[in-house]
DONU-187889 format. One record per residue (C-alpha): residue number from 1; chain; z, y, x. Coordinates in steps of 0.1 Angstrom, whole numbers, m for minus. Example, Ala and Ser with C-alpha at 12.3 -4.5 7.8 and 13.67 -1.06 7.14 Angstrom:
residues 2
+-----+---+-------+-------+-------+
:   k : c :    c3 :    c2 :    c1 :
+-----+---+-------+-------+-------+
:   1 : A :    78 :   m45 :   123 :
:   2 : A :    71 :   m11 :   137 :
+-----+---+-------+-------+-------+
END
This chain:
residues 373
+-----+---+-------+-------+-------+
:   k : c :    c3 :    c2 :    c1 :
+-----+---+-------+-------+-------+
:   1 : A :   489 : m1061 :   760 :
:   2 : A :   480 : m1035 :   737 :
:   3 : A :   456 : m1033 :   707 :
:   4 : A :   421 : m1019 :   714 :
:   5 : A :   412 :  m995 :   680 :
:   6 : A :   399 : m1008 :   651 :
:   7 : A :   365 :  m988 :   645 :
:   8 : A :   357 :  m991 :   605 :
:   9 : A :   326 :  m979 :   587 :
:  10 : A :   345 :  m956 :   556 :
:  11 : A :   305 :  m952 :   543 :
:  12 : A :   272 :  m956 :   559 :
:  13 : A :   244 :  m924 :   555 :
:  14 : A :   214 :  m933 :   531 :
:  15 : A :   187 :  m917 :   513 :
:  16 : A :   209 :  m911 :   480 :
:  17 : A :   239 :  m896 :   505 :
:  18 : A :   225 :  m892 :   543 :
:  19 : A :   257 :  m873 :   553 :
:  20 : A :   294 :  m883 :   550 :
:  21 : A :   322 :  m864 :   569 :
:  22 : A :   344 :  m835 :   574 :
:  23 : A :   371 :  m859 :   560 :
:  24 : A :   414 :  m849 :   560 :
:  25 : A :   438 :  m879 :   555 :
:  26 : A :   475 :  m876 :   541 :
:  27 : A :   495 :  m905 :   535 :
:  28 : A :   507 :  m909 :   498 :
:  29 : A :   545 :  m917 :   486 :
:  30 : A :   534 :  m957 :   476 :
:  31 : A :   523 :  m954 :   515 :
:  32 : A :   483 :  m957 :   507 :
:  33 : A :   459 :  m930 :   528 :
:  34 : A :   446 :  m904 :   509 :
:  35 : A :   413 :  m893 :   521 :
:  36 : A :   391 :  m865 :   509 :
:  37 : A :   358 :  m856 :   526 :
:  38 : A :   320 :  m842 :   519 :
:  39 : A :   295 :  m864 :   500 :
:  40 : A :   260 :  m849 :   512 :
:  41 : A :   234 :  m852 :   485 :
:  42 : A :   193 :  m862 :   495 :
:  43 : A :   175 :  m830 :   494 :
:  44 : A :   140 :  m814 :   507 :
:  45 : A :   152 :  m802 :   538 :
:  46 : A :   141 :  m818 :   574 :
:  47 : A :   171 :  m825 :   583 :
:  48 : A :   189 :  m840 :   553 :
:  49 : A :   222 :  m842 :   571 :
:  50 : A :   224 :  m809 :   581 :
:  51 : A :   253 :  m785 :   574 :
:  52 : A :   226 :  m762 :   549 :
:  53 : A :   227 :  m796 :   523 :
:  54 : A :   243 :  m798 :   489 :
:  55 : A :   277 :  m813 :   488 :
:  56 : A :   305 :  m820 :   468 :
:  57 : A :   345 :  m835 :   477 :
:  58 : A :   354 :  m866 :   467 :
:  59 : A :   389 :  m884 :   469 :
:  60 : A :   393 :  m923 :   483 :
:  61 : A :   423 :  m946 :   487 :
:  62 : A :   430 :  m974 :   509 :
:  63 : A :   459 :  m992 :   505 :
:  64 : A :   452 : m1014 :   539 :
:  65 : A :   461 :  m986 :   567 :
:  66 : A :   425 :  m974 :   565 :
:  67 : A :   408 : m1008 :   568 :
:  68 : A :   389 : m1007 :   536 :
:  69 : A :   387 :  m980 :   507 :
:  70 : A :   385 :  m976 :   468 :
:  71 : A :   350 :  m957 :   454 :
:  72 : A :   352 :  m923 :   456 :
:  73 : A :   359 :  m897 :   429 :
:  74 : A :   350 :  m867 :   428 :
:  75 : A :   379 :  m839 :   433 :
:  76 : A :   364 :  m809 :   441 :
:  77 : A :   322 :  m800 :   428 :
:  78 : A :   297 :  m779 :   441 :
:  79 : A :   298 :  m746 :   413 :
:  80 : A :   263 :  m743 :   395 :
:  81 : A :   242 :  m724 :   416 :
:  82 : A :   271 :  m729 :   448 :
:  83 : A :   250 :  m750 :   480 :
:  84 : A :   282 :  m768 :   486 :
:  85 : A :   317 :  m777 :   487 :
:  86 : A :   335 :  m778 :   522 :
:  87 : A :   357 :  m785 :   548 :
:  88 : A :   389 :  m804 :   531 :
:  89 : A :   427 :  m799 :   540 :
:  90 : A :   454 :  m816 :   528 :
:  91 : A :   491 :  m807 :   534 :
:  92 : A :   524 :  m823 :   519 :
:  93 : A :   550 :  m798 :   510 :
:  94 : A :   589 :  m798 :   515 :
:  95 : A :   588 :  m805 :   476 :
:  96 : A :   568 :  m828 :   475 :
:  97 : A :   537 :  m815 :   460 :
:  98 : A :   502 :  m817 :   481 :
:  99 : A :   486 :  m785 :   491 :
: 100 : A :   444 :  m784 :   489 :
: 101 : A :   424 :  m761 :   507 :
: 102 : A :   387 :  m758 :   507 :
: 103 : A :   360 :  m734 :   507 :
: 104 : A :   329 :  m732 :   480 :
: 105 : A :   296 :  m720 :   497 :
: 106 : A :   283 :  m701 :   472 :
: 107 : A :   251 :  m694 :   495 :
: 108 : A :   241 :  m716 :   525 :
: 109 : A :   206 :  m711 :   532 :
: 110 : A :   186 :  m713 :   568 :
: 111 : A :   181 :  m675 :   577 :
: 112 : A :   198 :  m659 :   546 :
: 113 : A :   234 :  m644 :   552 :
: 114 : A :   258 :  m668 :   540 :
: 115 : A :   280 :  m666 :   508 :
: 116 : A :   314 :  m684 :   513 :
: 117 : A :   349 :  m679 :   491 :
: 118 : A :   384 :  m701 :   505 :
: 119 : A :   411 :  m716 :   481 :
: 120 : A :   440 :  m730 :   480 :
: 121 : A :   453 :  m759 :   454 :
: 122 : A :   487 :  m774 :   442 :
: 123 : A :   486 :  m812 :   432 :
: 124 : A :   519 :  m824 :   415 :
: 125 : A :   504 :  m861 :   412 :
: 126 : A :   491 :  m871 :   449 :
: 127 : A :   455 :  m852 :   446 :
: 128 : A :   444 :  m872 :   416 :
: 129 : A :   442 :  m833 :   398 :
: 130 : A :   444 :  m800 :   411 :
: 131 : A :   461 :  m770 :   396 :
: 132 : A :   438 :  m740 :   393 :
: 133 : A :   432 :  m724 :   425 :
: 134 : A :   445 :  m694 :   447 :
: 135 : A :   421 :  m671 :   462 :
: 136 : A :   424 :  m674 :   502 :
: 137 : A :   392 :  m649 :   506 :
: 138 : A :   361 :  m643 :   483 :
: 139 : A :   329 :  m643 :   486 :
: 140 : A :   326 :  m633 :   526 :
: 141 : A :   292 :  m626 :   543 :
: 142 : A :   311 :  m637 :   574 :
: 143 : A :   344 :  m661 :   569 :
: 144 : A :   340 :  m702 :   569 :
: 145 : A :   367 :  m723 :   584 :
: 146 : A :   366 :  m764 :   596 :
: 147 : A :   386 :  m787 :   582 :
: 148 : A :   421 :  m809 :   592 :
: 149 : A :   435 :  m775 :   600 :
: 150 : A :   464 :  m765 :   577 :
: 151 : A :   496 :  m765 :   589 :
: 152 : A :   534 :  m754 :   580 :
: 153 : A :   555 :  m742 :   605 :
: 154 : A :   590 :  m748 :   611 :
: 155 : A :   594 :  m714 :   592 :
: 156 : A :   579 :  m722 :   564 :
: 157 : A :   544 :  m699 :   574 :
: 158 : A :   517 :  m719 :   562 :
: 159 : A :   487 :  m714 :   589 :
: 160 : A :   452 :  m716 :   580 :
: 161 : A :   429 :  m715 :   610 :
: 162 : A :   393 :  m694 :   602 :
: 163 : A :   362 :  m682 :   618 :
: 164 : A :   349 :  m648 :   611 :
: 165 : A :   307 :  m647 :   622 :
: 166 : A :   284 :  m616 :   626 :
: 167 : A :   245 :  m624 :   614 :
: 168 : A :   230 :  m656 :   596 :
: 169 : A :   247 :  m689 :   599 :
: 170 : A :   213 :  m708 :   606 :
: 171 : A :   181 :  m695 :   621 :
: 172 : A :   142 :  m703 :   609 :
: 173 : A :   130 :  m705 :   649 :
: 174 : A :   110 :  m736 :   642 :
: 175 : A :   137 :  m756 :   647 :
: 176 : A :   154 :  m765 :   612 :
: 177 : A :   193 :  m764 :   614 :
: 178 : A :   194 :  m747 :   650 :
: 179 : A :   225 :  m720 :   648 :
: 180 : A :   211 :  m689 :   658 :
: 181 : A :   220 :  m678 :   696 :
: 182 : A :   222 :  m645 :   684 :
: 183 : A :   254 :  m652 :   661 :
: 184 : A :   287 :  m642 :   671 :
: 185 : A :   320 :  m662 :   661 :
: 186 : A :   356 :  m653 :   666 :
: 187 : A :   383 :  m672 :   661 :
: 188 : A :   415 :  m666 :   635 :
: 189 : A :   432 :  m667 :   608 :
: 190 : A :   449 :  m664 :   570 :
: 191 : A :   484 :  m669 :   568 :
: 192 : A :   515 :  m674 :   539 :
: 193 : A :   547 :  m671 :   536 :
: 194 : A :   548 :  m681 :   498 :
: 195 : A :   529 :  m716 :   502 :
: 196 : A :   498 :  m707 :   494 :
: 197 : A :   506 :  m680 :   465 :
: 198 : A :   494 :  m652 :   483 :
: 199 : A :   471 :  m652 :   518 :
: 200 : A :   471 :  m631 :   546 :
: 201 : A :   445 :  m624 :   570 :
: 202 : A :   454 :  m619 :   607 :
: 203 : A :   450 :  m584 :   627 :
: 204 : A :   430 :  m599 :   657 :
: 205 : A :   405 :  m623 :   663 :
: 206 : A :   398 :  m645 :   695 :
: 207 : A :   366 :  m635 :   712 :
: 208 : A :   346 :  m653 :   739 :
: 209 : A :   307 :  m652 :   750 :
: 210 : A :   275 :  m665 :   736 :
: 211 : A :   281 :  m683 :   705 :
: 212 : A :   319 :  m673 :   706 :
: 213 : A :   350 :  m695 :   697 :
: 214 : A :   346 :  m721 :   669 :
: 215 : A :   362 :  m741 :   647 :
: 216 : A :   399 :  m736 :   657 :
: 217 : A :   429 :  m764 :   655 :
: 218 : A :   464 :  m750 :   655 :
: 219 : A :   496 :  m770 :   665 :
: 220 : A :   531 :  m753 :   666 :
: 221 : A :   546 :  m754 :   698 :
: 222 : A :   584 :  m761 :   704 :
: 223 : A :   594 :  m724 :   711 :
: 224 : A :   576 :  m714 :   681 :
: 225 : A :   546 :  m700 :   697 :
: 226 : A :   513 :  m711 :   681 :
: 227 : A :   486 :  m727 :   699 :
: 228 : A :   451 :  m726 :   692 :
: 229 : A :   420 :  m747 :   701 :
: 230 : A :   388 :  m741 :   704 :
: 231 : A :   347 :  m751 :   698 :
: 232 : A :   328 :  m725 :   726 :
: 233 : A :   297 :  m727 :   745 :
: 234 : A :   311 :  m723 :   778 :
: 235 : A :   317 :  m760 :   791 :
: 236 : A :   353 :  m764 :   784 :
: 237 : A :   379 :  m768 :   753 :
: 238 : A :   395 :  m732 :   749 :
: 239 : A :   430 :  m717 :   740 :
: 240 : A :   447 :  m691 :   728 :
: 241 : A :   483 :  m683 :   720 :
: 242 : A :   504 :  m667 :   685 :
: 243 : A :   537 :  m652 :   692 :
: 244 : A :   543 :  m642 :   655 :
: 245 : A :   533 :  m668 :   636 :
: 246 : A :   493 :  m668 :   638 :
: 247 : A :   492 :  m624 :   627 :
: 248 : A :   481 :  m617 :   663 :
: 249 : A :   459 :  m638 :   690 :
: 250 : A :   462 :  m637 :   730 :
: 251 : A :   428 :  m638 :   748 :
: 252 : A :   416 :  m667 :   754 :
: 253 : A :   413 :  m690 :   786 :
: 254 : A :   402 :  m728 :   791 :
: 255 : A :   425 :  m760 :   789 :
: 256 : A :   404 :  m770 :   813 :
: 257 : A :   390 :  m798 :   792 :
: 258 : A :   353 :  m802 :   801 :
: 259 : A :   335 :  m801 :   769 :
: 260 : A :   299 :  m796 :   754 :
: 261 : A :   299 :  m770 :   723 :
: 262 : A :   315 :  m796 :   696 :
: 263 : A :   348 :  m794 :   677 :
: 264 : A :   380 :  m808 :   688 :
: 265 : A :   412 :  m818 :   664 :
: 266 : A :   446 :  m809 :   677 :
: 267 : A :   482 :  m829 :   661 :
: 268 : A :   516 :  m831 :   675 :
: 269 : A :   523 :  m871 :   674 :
: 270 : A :   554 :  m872 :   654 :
: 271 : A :   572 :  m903 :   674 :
: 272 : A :   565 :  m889 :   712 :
: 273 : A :   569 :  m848 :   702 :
: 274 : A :   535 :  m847 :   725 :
: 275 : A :   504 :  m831 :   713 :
: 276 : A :   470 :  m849 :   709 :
: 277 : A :   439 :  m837 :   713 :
: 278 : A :   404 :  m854 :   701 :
: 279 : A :   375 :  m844 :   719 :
: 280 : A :   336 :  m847 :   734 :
: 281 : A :   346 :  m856 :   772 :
: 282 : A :   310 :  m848 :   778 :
: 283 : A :   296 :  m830 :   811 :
: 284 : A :   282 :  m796 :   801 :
: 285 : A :   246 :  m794 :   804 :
: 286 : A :   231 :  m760 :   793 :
: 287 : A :   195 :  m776 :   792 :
: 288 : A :   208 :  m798 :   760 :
: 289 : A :   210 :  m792 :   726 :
: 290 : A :   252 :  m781 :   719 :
: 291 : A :   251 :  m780 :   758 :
: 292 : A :   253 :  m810 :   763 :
: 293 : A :   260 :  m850 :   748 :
: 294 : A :   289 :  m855 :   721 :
: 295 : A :   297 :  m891 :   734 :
: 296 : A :   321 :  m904 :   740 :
: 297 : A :   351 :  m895 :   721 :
: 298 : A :   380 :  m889 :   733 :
: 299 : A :   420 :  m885 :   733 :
: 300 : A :   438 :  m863 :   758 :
: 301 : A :   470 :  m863 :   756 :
: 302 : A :   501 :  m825 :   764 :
: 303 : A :   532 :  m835 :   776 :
: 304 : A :   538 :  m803 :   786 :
: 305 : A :   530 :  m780 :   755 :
: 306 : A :   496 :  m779 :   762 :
: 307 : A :   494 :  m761 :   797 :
: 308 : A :   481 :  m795 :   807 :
: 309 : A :   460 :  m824 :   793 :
: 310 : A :   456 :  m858 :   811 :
: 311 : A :   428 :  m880 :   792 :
: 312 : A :   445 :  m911 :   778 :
: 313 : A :   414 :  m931 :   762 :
: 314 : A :   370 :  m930 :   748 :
: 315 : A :   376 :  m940 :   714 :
: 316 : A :   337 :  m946 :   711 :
: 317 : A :   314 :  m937 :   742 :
: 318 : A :   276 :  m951 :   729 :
: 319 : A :   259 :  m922 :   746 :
: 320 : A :   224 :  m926 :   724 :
: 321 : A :   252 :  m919 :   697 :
: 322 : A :   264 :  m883 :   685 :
: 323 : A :   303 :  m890 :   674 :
: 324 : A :   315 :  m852 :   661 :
: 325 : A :   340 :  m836 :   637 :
: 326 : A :   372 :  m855 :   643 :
: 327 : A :   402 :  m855 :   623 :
: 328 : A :   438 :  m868 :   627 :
: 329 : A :   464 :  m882 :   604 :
: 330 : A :   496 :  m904 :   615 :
: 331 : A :   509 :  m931 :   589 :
: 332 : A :   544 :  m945 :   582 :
: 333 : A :   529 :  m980 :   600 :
: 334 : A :   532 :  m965 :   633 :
: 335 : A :   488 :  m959 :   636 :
: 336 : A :   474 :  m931 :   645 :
: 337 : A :   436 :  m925 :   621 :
: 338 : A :   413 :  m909 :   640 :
: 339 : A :   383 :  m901 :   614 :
: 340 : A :   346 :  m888 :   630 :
: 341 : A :   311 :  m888 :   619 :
: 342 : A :   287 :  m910 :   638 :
: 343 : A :   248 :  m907 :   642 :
: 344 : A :   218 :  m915 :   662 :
: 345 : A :   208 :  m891 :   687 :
: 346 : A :   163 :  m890 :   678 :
: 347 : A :   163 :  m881 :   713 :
: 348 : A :   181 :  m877 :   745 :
: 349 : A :   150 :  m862 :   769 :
: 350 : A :   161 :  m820 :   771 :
: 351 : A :   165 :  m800 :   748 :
: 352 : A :   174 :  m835 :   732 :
: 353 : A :   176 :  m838 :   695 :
: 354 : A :   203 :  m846 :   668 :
: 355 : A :   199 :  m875 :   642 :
: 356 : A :   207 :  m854 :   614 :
: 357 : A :   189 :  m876 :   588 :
: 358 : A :   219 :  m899 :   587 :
: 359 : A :   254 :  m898 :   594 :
: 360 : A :   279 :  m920 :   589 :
: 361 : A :   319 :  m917 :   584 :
: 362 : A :   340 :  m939 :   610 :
: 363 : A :   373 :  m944 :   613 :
: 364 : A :   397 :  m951 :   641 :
: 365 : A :   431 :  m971 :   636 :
: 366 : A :   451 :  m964 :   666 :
: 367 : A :   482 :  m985 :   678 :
: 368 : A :   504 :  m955 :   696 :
: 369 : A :   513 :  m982 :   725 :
: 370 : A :   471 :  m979 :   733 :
: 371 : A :   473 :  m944 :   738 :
: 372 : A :   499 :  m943 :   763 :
: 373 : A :   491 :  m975 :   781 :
+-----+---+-------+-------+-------+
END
């Protein structure tokens, strides 16, 4: 019979550090998980979690498989005067070396236009130090990306998945932290063929309605073709397709993944050749905050290249709990690590409210013979 997950608690949100998350995972050469993710800091605003709060990246270790984890360090500051540091990605190259990505928001303030810059590091001693980094984009009014994105294709293209947004990233409409409707997000990216020397952006972006597409995931498919994934508004996971390495976009059309507006993770799992997909298996509801619950979490599963997903399993499905930002790494041991952040909803009664005061890192340890059971 196979092994239900093991759900750990990496750290728990307090008043010192109410938000933990965003996290990428890479296993190391001695076979120990590296994970980097965002420390939140306490600060004056309502909603102390929110995604306006001061942050830094710090580096942890377990040597376990993920069950328990050294203190963490921290890799990557917050510049003086800079809001925060964001959205980690970790990449091992063909020599050896570990590739960082991040981005510094320089300016993350509710109403304000935002002030973001991307970069790109080289570690030659498994993350403990970073070489001085590569400019992927300075400064931008409109560029941010997620995180758990990067990837290298079988090319050698490394592929860094972006968003480009018109207007302010947060809106003062009486409701701290609420993204403004009015905002427009389209879907892209940077790409090189020097691993990570020099950064290229893409001609076309991927545009939907309302809020637009979000937070893209990219997987390489077996004829080369690159597939993208998307956060969107509209009630459903969305895709779109590369036919030259990420430098131009197809429109977009659903997976047909029923979804609220919340970010999804996309991997190929490296024993099977499938692709996985994590994901808010929630009905859409466009009375709700996000349109609609992020619970449970879930893992669908492509056998087909992605023309088709059949749900395999609810990781965590607590509906009075908001489970959001998923990332995936695979491990020499076989597991599957399936990392999220977890809070209490403050309410559930439409428009419904997020519990943004707190938020707590989780972490899944998958057996692959649960998946496909």
């Amino acid at each position: 019979m196979s092994k239900a997950p093991e759900i750990v608690t990496v750290a728990e949100g307090t008043a010192e550090h109410p938000r933990h998350g965003s996290a990428d995972m890479l296993e190391l050469r001695d076979g120990s998980i590296l994970m980097v993710r965002m420390l939140g800091y306490g600060s004056d605003l309502r909603q102390q979690a929110g995604d306006d709060a001061p942050f830094d990246l710090v580096r942890l270790v377990s040597r376990d498989g993920g069950r328990t984890w050294s203190e963490p360090t921290i890799l990557v500051p917050r510049g003086p005067g800079d809001t925060a540091a964001y959205c980690p990605h970790l990449l091992r190259l063909p020599d050896g070396d570990i590739l960082f990505c991040y981005e510094m928001c320089h300016r993350f303030v509710q109403g304000e236009p935002k002030c973001i810059s991307g970069f790109c590091s080289r570690s030659r001693d498994e993350c403990t130090t970073l070489e001085p980094p590569t400019v992927i984009w300075s400064r931008s009014s409109h560029l941010c990306c997620s995180h758990n994105d990067l990837i290298r294709t079988s090319r050698g293209r490394l592929v860094f998945p972006v968003c480009y947004m018109e207007g302010t990233a947060l809106q003062d409409d009486g409701k701290p932290g609420v993204l403004a409707p009015t905002d427009t997000s389209v879907a892209g990216c940077f790409w090189s063929d020097d691993d990570g020397v020099t950064w290229h952006e893409c001609k076309n972006y991927v545009y939907l309605p309302m809020r637009g597409s979000m937070e893209p995931k990219i997987a390489e498919l077996e004829d080369g073709r690159l597939l993208m994934v998307m956060r969107t508004q509209l009630g459903s996971v969305f895709k779109s397709y590369s036919s030259d390495g990420g430098e131009t976009w197809s429109k977009a059309q659903t997976t047909g993944l029923r979804s609220p507006e919340s970010c999804p993770a996309l991997k190929r799992i490296p024993w099977t050749g499938d692709l996985l997909l994590v994901w808010n298996d929630s009905p859409y509801d466009p009375r709700f905050d996000h349109y609609g619950i992020r619970s449970p979490l879930s893992i669908a599963i492509s056998r087909d290249e992605g023309e088709t997903w059949h749900k395999s399993k609810d990781i965590e499905t607590d509906p009075t709990w908001e489970f959001t930002n998923p990332a995936i790494a695979f491990t020499s041991r076989g597991t599957v690590l399936v990392a999220y952040e977890a809070s209490k909803y403050n309410s559930l009664v439409p428009p419904g409210k997020l519990g943004r005061d707190r938020m707590h890192l989780r972490l899944a340890i998958i057996e692959l013979d649960w998946l496909y059971s």
